[in-house]
N, CA, C and O of each residue as an XYZ file, in Angstrom:
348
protein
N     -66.581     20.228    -73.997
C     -65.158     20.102    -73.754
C     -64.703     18.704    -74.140
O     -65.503     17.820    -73.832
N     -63.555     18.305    -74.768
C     -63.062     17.085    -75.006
C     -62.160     16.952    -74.380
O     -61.209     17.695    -74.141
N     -62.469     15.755    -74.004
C     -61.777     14.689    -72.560
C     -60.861     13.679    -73.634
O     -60.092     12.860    -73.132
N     -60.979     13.777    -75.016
C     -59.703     12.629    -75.034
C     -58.881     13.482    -75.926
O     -58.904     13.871    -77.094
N     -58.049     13.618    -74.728
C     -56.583     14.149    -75.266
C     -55.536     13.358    -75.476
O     -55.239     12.585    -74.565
N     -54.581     13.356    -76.945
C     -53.777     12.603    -78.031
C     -52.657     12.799    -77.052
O     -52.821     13.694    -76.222
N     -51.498     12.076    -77.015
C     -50.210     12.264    -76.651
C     -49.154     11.628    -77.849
O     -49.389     10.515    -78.320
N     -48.429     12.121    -78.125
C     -46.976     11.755    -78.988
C     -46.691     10.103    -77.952
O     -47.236      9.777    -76.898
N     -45.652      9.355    -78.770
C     -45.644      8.063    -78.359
C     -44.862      8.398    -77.267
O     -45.408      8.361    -76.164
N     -43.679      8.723    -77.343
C     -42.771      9.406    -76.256
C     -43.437      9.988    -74.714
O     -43.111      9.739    -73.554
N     -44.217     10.625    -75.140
C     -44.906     11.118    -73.762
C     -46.198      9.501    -73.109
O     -46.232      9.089    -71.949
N     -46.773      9.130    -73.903
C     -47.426      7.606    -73.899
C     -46.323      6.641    -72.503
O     -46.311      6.291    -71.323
N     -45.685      6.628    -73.565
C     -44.118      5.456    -72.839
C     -43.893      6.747    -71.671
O     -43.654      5.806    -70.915
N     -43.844      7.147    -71.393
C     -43.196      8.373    -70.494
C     -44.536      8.155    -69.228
O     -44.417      7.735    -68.077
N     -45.663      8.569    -69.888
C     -46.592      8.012    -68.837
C     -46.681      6.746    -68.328
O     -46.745      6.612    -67.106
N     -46.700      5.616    -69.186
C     -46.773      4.104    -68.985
C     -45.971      3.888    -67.862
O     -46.322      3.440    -66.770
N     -44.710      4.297    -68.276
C     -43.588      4.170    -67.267
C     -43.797      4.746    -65.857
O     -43.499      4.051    -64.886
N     -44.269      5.920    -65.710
C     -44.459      6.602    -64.750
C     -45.463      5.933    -63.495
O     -45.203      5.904    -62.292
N     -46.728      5.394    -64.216
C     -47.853      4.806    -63.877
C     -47.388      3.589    -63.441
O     -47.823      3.049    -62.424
N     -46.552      3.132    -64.127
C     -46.255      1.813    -63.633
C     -45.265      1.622    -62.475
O     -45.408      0.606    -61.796
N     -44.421      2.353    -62.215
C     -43.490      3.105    -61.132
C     -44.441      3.577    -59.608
O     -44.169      3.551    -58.408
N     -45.379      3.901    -60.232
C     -46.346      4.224    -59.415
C     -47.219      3.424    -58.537
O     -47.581      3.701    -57.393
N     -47.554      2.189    -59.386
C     -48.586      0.775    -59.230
C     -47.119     -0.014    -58.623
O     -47.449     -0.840    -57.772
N     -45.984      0.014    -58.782
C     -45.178     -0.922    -58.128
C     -44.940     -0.090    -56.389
O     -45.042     -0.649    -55.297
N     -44.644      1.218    -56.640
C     -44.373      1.688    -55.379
C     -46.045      1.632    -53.855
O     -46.009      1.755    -52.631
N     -47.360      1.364    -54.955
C     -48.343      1.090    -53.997
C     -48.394      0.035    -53.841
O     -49.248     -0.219    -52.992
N     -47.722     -1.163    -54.368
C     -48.020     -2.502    -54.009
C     -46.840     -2.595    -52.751
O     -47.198     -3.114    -51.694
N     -45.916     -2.259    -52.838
C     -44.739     -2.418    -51.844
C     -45.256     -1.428    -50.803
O     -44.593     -1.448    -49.766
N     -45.896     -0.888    -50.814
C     -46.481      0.545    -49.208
C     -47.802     -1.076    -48.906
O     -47.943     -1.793    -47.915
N     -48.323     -1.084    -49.905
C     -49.225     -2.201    -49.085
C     -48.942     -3.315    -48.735
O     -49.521     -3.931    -47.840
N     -48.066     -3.692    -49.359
C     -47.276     -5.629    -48.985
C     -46.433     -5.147    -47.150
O     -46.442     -5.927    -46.198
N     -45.802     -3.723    -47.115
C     -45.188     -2.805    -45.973
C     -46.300     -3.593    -44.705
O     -46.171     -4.420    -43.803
N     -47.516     -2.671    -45.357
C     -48.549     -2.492    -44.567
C     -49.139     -3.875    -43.855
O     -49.537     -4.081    -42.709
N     -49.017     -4.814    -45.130
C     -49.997     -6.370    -44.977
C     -48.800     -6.827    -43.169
O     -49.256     -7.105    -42.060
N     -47.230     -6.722    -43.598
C     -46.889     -7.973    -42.853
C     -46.305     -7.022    -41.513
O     -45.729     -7.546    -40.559
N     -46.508     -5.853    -41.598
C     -45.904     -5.162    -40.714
C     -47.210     -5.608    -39.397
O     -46.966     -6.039    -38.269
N     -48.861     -5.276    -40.127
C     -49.910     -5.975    -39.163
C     -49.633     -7.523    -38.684
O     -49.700     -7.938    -37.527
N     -49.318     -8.240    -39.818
C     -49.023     -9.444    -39.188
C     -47.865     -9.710    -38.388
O     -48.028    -10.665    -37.628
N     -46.898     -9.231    -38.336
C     -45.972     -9.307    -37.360
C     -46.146     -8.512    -35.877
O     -45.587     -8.771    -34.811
N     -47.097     -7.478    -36.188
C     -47.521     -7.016    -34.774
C     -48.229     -7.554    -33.961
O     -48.124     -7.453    -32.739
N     -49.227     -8.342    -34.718
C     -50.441     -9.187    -34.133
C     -50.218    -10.868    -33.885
O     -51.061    -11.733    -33.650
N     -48.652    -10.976    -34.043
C     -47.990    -12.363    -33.830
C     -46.971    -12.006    -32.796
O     -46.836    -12.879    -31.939
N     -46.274    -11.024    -32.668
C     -45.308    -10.851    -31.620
C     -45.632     -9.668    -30.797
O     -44.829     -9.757    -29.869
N     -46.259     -8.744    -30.628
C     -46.615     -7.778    -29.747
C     -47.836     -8.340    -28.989
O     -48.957     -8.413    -29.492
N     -47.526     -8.728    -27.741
C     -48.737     -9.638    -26.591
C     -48.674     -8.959    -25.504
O     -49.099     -9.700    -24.617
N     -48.349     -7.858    -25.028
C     -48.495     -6.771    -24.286
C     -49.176     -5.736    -24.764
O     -49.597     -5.749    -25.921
N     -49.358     -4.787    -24.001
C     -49.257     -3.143    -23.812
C     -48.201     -2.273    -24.375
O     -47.396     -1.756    -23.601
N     -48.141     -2.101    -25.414
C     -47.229     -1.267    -25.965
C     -46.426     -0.181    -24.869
O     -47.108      0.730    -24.399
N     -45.027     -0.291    -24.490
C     -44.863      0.789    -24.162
C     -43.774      1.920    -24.715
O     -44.163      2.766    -25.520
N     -42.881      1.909    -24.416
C     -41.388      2.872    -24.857
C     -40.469      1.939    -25.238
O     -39.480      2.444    -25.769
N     -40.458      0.755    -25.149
C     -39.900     -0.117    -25.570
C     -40.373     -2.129    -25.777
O     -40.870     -2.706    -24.810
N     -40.221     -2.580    -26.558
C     -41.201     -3.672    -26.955
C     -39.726     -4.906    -26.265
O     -38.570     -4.863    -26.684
N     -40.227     -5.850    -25.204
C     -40.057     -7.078    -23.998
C     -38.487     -7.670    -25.451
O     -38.579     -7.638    -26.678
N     -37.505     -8.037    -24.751
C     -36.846     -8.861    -25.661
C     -37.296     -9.622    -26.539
O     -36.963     -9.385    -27.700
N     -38.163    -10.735    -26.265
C     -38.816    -11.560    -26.726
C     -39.865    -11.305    -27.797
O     -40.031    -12.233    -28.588
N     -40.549    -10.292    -27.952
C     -41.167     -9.540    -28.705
C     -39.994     -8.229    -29.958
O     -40.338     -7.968    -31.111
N     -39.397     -7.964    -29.648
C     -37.957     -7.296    -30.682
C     -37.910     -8.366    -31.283
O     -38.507     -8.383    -32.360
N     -37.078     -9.866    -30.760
C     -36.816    -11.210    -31.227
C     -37.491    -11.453    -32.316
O     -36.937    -11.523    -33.413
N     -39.069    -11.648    -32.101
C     -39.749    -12.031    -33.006
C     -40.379    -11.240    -34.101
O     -40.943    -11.672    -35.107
N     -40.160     -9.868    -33.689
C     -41.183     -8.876    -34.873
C     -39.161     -9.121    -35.799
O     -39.255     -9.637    -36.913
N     -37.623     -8.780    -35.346
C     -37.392     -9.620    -36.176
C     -37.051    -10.629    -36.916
O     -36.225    -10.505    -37.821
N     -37.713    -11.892    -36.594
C     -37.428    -13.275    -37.174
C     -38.792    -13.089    -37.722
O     -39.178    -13.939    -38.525
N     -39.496    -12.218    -37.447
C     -40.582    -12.518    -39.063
C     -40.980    -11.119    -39.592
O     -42.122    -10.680    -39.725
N     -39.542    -10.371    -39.927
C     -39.794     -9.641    -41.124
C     -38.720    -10.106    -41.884
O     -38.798    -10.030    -43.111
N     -37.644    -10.617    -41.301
C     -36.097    -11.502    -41.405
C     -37.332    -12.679    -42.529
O     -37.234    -12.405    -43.725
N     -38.253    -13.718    -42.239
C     -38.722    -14.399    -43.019
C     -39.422    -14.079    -44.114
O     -39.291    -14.503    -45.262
N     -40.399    -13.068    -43.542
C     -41.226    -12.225    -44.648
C     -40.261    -11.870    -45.949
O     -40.588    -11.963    -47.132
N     -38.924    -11.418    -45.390
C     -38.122    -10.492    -46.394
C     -37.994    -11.813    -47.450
O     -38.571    -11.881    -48.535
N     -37.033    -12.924    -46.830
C     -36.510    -14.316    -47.152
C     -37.635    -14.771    -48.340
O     -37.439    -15.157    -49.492
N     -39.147    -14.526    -47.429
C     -39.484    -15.940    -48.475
C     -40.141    -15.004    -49.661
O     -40.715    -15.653    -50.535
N     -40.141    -13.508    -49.827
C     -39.805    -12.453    -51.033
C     -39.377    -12.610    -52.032
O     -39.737    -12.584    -53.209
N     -38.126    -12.872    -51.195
C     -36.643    -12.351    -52.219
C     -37.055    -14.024    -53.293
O     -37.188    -14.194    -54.505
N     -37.151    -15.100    -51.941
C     -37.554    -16.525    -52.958
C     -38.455    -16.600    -53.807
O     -38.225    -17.223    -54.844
N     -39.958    -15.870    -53.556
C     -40.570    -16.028    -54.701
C     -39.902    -14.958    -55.977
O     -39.846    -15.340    -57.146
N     -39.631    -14.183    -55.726
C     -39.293    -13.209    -56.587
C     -38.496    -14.079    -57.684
O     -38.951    -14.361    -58.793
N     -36.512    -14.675    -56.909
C     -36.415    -15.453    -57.707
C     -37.207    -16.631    -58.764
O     -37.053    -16.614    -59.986
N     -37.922    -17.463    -58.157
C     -38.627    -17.928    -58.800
C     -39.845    -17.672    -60.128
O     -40.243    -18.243    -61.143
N     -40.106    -16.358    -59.301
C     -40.768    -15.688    -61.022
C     -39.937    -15.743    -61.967
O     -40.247    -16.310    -63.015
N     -38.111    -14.883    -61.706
C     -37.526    -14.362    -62.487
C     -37.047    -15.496    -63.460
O     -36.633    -15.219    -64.585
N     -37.132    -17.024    -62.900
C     -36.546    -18.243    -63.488
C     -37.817    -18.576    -64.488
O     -37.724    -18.903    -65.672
N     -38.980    -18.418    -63.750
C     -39.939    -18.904    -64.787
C     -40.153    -18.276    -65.847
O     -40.306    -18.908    -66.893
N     -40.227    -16.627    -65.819
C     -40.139    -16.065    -66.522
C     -38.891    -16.370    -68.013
O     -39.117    -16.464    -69.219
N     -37.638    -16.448    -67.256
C     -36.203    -16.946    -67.886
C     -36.667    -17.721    -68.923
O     -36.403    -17.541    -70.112
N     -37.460    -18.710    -68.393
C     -38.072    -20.375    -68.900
C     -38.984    -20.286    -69.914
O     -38.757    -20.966    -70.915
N     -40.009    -19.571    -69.883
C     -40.787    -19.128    -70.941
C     -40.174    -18.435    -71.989
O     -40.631    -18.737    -73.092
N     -39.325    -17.640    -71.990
C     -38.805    -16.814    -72.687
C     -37.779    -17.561    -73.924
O     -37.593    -17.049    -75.028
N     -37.206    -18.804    -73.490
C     -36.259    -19.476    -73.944
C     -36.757    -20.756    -75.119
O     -35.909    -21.484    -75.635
């Protein structure tokens, strides 16, 4: 049986795209995953119950509020360097 099967360029780019849509949506379920642990294991210091102490709400959000922040900053910063190289 032959395992290497040809694709037209169209379907190629069609996959590329797809795959890559794919590899961005598992990095964002795992980056989810990375700070959602770290914010539990920095502000949840009880017993979980039906509802999480003021002080603990507060902080799970002032650090997804930062997590998000210092994101969005590196992100910019790629997009400038990137800009920079390009020019």
């Amino acid at each position: 049986m032959d395992t290497n099967v040809k694709f037209d360029d169209a379907t190629q780019k069609e996959l590329a795209s797809f795959l890559e849509k794919q590899q961005a949506e598992a990095r964002l379920h795992s980056t989810i995953h990375n700070f959602t642990g770290i914010c539990w294991d920095k502000c949840v210091t009880g017993t979980p119950s039906t509802r999480f102490s003021r002080s603990e709400e507060s902080c799970l959000s002032n650090c997804v509020d930062r997590f998000l922040d210092t994101s969005l900053f590196m992100v910019k910063r790629i997009e400038e360097q990137r800009a920079a190289l390009e020019n």
